[in-house]
N, C-alpha and C positions, 0 to 999 in steps of 0.2 A: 233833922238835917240829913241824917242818911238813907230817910226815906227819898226825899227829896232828890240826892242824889243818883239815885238805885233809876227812878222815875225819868227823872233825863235821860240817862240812858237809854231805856225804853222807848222816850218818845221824845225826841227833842225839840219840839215846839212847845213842851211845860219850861224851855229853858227861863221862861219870864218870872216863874215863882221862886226862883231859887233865891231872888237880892232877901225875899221875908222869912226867908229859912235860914241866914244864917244864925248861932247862936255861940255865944262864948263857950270855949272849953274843947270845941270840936275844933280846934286849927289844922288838924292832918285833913277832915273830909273835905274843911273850907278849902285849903291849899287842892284837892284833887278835884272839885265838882268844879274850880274853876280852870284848872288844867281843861277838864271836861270839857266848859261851854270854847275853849281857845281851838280843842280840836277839831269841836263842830262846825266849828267857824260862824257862831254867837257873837261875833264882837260886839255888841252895841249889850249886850246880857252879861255878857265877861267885865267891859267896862264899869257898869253900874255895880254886880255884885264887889269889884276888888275896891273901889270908893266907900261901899258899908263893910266891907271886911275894912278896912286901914281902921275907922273909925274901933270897931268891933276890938280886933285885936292889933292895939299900940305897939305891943314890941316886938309882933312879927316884921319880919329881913322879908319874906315873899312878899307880905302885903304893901310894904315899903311905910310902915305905921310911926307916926310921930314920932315914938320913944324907941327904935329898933337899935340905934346908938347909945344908949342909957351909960353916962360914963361915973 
C-alpha cells in the first residue's frame, strides 16, 4: 500500500489502483493516499477508495466505518 501511495504521487493518473491496494493494518497510509487522491482532485477515485476503506477498517472515525461508535 505504500508503494502504491509513493506512485500516485508520481504520477497521478495510477490514482485508479489504489481502491486494490488497500490492506488492513495500514490506516495512517489509508487515511493519507486518500487525503492524496482529495488533493488531486480524484474525486470519483477518492470516492470509491473511502467505500473499500469503511468496509476494510470498521472503527475508523476518518473512514466513517460501521463500528467507529463501538459503545
Amino acid at each position: 500500500m505504500d508503494h502504491v501511495h509513493e506512485l500516485i504521487k508520481g504520477d497521478s493518473s495510477k490514482a485508479g489502483s489504489a481502491v486494490g491496494a488497500i490492506v488492513a493494518g495500514k490506516i495512517k497510509t489509508a487515511e493519507n493516499t486518500h487525503r492524496l487522491l482529495l488533493k488531486l482532485k480524484k474525486t470519483k477515485e477518492a470516492d470509491a477508495y473511502k467505500l473499500k476503506a469503511k468496509d476494510v477498517y470498521p472503527y475508523s472515525t476518518y473512514f466513517e466505518g460501521a463500528k467507529m461508535t463501538v459503545e
